[in-house]
KEKE-3310 file (N, C-alpha, C; in steps of 0.2 Angstrom, whole numbers, plus 5000, padded with zeros to 4 digits):
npx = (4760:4758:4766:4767:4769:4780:4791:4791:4797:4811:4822:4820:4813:4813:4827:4828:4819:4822:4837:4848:4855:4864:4872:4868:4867:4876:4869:4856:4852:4853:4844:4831:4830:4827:4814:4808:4806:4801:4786:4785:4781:4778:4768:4766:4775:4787:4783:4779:4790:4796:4790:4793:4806:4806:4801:4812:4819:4815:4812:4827:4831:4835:4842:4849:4850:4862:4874:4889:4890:4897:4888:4875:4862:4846:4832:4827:4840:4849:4840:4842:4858:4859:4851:4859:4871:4867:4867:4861:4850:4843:4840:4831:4822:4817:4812:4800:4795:4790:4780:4772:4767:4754:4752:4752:4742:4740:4747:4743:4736:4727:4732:4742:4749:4753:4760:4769:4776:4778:4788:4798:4800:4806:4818:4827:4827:4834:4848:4850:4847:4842:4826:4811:4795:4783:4766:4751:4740:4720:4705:4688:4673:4660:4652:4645:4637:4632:4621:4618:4623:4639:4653:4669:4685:4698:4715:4724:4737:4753:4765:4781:4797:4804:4814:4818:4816:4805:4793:4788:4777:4772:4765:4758:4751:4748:4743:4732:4725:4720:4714:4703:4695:4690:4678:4660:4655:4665:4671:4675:4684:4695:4698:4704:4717:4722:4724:4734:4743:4748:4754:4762:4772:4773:4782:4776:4775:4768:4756:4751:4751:4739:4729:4730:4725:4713:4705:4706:4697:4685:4684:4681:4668:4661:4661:4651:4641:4638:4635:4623:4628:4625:4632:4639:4642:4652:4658:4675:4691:4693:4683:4675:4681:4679:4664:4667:4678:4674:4664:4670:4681:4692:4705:4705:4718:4719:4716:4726:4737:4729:4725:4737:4736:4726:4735:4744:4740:4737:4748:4756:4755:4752:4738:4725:4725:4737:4745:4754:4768:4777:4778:4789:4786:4798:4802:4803:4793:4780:4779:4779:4767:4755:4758:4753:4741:4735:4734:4728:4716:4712:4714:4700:4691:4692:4689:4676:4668:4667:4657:4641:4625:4621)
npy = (6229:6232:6243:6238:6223:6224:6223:6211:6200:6188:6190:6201:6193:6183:6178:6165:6159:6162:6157:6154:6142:6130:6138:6147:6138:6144:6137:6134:6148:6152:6141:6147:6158:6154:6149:6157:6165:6156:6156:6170:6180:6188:6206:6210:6207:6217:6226:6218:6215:6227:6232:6223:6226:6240:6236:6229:6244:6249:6241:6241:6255:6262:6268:6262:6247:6238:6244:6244:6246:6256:6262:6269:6259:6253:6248:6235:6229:6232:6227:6212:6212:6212:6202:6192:6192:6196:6192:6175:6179:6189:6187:6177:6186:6190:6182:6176:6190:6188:6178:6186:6194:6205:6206:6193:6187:6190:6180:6166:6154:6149:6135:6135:6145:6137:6125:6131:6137:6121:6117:6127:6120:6109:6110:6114:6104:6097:6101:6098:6106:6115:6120:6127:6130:6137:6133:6145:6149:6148:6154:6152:6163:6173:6184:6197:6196:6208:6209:6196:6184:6177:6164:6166:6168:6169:6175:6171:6170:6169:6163:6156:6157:6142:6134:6117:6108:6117:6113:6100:6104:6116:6106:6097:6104:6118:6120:6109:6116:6130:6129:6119:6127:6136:6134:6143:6143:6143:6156:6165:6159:6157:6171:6175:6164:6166:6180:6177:6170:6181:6191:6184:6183:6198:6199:6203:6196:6193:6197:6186:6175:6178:6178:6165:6158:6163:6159:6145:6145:6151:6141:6130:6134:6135:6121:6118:6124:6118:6105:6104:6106:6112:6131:6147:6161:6168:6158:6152:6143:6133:6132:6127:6117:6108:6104:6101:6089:6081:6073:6069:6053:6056:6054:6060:6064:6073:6086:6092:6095:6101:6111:6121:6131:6140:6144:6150:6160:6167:6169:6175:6183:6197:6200:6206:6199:6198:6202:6214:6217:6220:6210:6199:6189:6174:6171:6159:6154:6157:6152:6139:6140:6143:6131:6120:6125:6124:6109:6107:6110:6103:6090:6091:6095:6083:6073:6077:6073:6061:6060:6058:6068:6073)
npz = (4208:4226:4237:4251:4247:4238:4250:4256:4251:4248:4251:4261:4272:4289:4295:4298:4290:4278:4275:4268:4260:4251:4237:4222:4205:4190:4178:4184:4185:4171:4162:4174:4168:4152:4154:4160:4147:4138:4144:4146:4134:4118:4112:4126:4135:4137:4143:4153:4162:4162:4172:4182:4184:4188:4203:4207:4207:4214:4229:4231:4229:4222:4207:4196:4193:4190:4193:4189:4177:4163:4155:4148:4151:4145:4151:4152:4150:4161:4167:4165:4168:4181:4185:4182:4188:4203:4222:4228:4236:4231:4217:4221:4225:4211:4205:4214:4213:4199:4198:4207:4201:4196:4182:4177:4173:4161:4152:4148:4156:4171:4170:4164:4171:4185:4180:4177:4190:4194:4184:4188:4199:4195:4191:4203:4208:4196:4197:4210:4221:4238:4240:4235:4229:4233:4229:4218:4228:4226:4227:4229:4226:4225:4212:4202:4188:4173:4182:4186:4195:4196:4199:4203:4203:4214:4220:4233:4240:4234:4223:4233:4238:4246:4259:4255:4266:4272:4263:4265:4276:4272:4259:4267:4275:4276:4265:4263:4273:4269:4257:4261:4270:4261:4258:4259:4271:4278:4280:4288:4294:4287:4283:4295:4296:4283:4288:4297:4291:4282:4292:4298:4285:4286:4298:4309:4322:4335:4332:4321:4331:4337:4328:4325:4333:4332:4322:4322:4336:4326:4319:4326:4330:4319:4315:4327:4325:4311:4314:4324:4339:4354:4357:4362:4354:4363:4369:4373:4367:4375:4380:4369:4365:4375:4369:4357:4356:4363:4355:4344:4338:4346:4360:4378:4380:4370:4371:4376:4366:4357:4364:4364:4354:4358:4370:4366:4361:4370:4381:4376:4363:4355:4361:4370:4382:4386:4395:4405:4400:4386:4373:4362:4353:4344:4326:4323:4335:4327:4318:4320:4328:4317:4308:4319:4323:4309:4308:4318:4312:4303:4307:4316:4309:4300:4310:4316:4303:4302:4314:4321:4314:4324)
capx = (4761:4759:4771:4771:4771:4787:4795:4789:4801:4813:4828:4818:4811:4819:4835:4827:4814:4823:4841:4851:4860:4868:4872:4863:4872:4875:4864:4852:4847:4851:4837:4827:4830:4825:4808:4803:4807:4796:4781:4782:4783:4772:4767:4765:4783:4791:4778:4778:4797:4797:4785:4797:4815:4802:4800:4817:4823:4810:4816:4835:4830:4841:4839:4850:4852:4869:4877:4894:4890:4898:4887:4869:4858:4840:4827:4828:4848:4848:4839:4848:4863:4857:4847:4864:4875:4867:4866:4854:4845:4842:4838:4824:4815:4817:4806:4796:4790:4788:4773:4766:4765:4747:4749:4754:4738:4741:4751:4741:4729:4729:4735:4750:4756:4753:4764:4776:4779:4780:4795:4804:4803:4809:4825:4827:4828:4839:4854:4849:4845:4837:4822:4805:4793:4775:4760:4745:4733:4715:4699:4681:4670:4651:4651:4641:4641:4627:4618:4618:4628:4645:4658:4674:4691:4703:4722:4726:4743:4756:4771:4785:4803:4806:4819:4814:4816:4797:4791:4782:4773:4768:4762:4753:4747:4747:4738:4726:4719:4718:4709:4698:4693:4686:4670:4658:4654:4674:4676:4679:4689:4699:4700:4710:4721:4725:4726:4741:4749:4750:4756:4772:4777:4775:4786:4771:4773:4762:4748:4751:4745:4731:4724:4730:4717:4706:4704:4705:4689:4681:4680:4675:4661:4657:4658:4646:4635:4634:4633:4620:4628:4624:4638:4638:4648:4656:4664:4682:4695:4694:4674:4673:4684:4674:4659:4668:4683:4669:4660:4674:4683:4698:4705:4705:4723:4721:4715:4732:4740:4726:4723:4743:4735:4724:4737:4751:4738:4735:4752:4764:4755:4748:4731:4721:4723:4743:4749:4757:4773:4776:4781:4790:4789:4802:4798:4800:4787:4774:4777:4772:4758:4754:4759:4749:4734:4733:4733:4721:4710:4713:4710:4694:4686:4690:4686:4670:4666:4664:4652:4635:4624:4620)
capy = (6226:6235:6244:6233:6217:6222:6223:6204:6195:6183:6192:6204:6189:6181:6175:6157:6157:6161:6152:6152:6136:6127:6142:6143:6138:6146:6131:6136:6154:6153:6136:6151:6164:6151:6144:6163:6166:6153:6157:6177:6183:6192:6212:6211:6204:6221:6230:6216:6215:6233:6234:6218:6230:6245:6233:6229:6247:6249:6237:6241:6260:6266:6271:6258:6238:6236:6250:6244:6248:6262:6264:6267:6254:6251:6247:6228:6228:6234:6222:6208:6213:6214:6196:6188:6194:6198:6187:6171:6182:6193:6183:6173:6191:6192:6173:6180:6197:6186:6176:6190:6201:6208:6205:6187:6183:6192:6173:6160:6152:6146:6130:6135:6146:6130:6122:6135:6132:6114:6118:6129:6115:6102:6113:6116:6094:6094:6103:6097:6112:6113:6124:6125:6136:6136:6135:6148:6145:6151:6151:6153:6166:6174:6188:6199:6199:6210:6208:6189:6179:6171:6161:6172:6165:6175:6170:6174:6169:6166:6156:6159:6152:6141:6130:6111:6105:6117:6111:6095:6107:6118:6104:6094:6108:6124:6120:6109:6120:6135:6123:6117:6132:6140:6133:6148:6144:6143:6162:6170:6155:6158:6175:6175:6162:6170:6185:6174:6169:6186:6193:6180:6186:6202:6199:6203:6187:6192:6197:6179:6169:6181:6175:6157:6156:6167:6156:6139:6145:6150:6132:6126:6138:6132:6114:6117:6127:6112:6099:6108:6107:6121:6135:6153:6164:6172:6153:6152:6140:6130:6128:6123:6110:6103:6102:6096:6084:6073:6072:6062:6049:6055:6054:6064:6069:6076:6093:6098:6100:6105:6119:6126:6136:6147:6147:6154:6167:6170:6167:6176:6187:6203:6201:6210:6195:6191:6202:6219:6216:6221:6202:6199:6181:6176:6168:6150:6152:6158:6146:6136:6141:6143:6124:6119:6128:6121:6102:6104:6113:6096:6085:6092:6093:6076:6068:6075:6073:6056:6061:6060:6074:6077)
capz = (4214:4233:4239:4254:4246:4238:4254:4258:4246:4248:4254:4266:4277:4293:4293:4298:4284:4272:4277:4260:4261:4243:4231:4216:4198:4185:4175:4187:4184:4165:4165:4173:4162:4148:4156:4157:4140:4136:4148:4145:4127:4114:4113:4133:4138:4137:4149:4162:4165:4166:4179:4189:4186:4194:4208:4210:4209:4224:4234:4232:4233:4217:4198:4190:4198:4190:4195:4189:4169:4164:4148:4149:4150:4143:4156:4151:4149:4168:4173:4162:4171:4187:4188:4180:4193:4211:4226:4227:4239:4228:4213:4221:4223:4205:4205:4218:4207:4193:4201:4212:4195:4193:4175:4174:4168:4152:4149:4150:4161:4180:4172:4163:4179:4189:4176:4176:4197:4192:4179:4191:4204:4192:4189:4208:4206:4192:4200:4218:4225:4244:4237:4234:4225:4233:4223:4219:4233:4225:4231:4225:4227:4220:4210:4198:4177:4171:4188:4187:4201:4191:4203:4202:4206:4217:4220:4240:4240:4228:4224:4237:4238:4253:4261:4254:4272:4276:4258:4267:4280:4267:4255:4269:4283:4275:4257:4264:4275:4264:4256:4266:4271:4255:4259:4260:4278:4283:4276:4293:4298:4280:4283:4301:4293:4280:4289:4302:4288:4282:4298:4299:4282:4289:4305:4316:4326:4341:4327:4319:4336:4341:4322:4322:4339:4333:4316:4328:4339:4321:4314:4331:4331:4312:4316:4332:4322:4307:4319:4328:4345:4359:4360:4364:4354:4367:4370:4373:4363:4381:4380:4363:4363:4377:4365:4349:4354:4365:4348:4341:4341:4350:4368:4380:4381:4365:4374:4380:4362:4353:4366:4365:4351:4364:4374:4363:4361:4379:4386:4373:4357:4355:4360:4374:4388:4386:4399:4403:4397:4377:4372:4356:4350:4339:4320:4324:4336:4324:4311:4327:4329:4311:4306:4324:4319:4302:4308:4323:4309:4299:4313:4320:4302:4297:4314:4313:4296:4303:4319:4319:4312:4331)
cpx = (4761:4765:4775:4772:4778:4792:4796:4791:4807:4821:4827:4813:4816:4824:4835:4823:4818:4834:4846:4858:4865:4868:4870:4868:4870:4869:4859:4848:4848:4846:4830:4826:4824:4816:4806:4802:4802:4789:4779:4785:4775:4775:4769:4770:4786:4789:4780:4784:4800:4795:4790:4804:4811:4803:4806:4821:4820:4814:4823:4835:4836:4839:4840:4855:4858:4872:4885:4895:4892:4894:4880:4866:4852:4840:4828:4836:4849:4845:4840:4853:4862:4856:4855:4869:4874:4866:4857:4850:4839:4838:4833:4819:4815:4813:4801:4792:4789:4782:4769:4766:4759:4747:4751:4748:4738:4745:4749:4738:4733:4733:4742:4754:4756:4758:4771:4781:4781:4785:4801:4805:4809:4817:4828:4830:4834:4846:4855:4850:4839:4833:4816:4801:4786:4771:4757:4742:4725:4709:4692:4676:4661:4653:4646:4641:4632:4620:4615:4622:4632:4652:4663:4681:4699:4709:4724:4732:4748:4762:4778:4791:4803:4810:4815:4812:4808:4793:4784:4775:4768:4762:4757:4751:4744:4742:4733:4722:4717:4713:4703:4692:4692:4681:4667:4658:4659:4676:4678:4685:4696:4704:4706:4715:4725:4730:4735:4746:4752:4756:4763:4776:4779:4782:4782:4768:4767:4757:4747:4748:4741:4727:4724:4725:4711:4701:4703:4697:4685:4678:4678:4669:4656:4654:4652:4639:4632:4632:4627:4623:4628:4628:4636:4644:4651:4662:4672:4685:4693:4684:4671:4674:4683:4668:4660:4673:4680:4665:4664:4676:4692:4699:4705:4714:4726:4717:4719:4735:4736:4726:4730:4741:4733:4731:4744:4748:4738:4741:4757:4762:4751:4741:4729:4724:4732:4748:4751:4762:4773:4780:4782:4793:4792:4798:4795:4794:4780:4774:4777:4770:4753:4752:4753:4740:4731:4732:4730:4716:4708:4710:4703:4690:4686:4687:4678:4666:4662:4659:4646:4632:4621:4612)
cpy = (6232:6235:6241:6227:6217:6220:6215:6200:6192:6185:6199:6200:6187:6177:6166:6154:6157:6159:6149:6147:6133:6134:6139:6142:6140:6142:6135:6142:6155:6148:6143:6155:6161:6150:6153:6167:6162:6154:6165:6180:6185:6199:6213:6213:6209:6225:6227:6214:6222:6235:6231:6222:6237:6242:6231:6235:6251:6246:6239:6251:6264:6264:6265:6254:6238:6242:6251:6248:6254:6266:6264:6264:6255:6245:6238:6225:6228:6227:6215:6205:6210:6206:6191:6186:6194:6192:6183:6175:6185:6192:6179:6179:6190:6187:6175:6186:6195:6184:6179:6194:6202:6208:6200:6182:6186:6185:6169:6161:6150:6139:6128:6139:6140:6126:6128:6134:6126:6114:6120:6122:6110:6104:6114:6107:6096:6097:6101:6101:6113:6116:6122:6130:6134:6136:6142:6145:6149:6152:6157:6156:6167:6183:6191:6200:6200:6211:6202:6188:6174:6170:6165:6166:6171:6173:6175:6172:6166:6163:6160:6154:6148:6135:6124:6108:6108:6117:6107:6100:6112:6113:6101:6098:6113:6125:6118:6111:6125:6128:6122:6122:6139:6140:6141:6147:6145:6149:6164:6167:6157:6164:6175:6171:6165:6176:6183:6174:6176:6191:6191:6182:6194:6205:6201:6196:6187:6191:6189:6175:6172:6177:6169:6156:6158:6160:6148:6140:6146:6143:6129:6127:6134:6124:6112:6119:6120:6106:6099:6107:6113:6123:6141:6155:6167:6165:6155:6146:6132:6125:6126:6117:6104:6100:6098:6089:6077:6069:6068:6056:6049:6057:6061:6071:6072:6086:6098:6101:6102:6113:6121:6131:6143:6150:6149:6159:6167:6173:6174:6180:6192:6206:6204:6205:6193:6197:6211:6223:6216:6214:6200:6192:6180:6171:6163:6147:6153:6155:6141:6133:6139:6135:6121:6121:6123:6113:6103:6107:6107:6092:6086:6091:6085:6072:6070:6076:6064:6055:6059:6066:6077:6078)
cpz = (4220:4231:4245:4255:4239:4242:4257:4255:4249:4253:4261:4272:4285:4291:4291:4295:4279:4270:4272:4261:4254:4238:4225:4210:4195:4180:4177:4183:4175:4161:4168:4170:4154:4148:4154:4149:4136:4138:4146:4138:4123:4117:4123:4137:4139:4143:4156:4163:4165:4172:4186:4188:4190:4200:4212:4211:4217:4228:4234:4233:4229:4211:4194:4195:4195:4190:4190:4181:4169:4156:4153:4147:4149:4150:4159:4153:4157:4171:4172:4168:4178:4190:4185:4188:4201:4214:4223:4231:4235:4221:4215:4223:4218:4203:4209:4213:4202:4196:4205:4205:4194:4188:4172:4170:4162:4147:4150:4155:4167:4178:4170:4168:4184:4184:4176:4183:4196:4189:4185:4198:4201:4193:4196:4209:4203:4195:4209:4223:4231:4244:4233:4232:4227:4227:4225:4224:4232:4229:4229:4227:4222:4219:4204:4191:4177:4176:4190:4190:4195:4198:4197:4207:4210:4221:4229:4243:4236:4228:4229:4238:4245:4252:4259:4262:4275:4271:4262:4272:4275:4262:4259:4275:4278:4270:4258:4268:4272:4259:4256:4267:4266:4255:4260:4269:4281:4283:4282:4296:4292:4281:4289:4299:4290:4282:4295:4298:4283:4287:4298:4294:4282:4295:4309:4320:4331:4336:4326:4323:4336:4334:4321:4329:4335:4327:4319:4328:4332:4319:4319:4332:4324:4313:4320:4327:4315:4311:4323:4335:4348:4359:4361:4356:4357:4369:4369:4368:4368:4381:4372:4359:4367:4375:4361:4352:4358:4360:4342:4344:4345:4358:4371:4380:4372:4366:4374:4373:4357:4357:4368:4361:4353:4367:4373:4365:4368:4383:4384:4367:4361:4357:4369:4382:4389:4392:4400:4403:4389:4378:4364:4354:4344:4332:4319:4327:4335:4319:4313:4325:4322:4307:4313:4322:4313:4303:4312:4318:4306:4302:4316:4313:4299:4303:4314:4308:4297:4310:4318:4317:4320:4332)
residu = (UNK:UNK:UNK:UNK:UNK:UNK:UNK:UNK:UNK:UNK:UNK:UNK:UNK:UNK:UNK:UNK:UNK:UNK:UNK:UNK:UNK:UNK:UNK:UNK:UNK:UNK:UNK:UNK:UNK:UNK:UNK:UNK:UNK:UNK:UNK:UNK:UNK:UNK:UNK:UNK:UNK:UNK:UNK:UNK:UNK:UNK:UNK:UNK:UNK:UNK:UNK:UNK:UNK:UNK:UNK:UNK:UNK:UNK:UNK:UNK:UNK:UNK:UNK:UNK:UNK:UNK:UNK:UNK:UNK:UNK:UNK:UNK:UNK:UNK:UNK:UNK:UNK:UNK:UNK:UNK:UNK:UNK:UNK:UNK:UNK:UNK:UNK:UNK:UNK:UNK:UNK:UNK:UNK:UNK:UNK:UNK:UNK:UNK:UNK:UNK:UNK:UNK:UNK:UNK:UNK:UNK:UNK:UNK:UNK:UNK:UNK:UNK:UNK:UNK:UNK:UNK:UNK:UNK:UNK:UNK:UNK:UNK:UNK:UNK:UNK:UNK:UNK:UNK:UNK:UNK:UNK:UNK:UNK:UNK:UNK:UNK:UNK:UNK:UNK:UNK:UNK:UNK:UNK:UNK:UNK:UNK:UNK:UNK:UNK:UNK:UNK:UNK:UNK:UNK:UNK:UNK:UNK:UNK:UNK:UNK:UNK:UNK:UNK:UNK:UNK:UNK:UNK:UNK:UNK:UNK:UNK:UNK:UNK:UNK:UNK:UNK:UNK:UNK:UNK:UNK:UNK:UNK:UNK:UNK:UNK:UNK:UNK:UNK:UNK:UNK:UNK:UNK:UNK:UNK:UNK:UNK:UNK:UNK:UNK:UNK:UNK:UNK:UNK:UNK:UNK:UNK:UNK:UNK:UNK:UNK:UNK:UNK:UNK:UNK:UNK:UNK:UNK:UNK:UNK:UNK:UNK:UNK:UNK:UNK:UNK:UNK:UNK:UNK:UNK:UNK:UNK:UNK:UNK:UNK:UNK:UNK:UNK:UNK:UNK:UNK:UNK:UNK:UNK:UNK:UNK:UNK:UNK:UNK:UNK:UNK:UNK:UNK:UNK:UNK:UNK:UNK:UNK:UNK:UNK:UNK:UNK:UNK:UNK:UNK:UNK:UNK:UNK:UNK:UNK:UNK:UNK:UNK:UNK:UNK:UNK:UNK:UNK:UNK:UNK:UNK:UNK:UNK:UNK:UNK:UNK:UNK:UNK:UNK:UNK:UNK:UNK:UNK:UNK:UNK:UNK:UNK:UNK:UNK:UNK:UNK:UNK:UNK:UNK:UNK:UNK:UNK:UNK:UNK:UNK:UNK)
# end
């Protein structure tokens, strides 16, 4: 794993992301201890939960996670110890560094780690804990075997703990625009995307609107461009959504909240045109933008999916 996707886990996020409500039970983490026991085993198993106690002596910035032992522990023992005992914070990094592992495909396929999320949700159910464990979100590329062209699959964000209360946002905004947006012709829109929702888990919130605009105009550019209708690339947010939103079917006063996207950017992030005042928007307002973004991306693609071809 990065060095700076250790620091992106669960208990180094904002306070109101990650907002640890109902303590976890005992049941609970020995239920998870089981499932992993189940999922990661064979020759492998010993290598790749040494890699996640590395991980976690990184992030905690010391040799040995249970500190209190006065014997010496073995690698495993340690961190045994450690995932029994520490804070829930703490404990869903250790859930976290298991599904970001660079070696979880040595265990199965893409459809038993998608069942393995499934599991952990279930258990999240069974003790009625307000917790939620995203999915993979993949997406399908072109690559080379022997200097033939073979589609390649590449995983661009991975399972992440969250409050079940931004579950629904996640399952209906954020997945299906990633999504959506794997088509080859959506990559630039995909990239900036991606690159927002990176940003937030970053804490770069200004970065985060300047990309959830920038990724907006993208797909409006794309939709002009498959549609054939006239645009410039130099278009604003302003002048593109004068071309597309006449081209469905909706009214006009759906201008105003489509274009808050721009004019987060404009008004309040990081970008070239927002002022000459450093402006440091806080979280909530970049998981906004982010959730806004991902549903005017929604709405403008499904409206005109039913357009003419122009």
């Amino acid at each position: 794993m990065k060095l700076d996707s250790i620091f992106r886990v669960f208990s180094r996020r904002s306070p109101d992301e990650r907002a640890v409500g109902k303590p976890l039970t005992k049941e609970f983490r020995s239920r998870f201890a089981l499932l992993c026991q189940d999922a990661i085993k064979g020759d492998d198993a010993t290598t790749f939960l040494g890699a996640i106690h590395r991980n976690l002596q990184m992030l905690h910035g010391r040799q040995r996670l249970y500190a209190q032992s006065l014997k010496i522990l073995s690698d495993l023992d340690d961190l045994s110890e450690f995932v029994n005992r520490c804070s829930d914070n703490h404990f869903f990094d250790f859930v976290e560094f298991i599904f970001g592992s660079e070696h979880l495909w040595r265990f199965g396929s893409d459809a038993n780690h998608n069942r393995f999320v499934e599991d952990v949700n279930r258990l999240f159910e069974v003790d009625d804990l307000p917790y939620a464990l995203t999915g993979f979100v993949r997406q399908e590329g072109v690559g080379s075997f022997h200097g033939s062209p073979t589609k390649t699959i590449e995983t661009t964000a991975y399972p992440r703990v969250i409050l079940r209360d931004s579950q629904v946002e996640h399952a209906e905004i954020i997945e299906p625009t990633l999504t959506l947006l794997t088509g080859a012709d959506f990559k630039s829109a995909n990239d900036e995307f991606l690159a927002a929702l990176t940003d937030y888990r970053k804490g770069d919130y200004g970065d985060c609107l300047t990309k959830c605009a920038s990724s907006f105009e993208s797909v409006m550019k794309i939709i002009c461009d498959r549609k054939k209708w006239p645009f410039k690339q130099t278009d604003t947010a302003s002048d593109l959504l004068k071309i597309v939103r006449p081209n469905t079917n909706l009214d006009s006063f759906f201008d105003q909240p489509l274009m808050i996207i721009a004019t987060l950017r404009n008004r309040i992030s990081t970008a070239h045109g927002a002022g000459t005042q450093v402006k440091a928007p806080p979280s909530h307002l970049a998981r906004y933008a982010i959730n806004a973004t991902g549903a005017a991306i929604l709405l403008l693609v499904d409206e005109t999916s039913y357009a003419g071809n122009g």
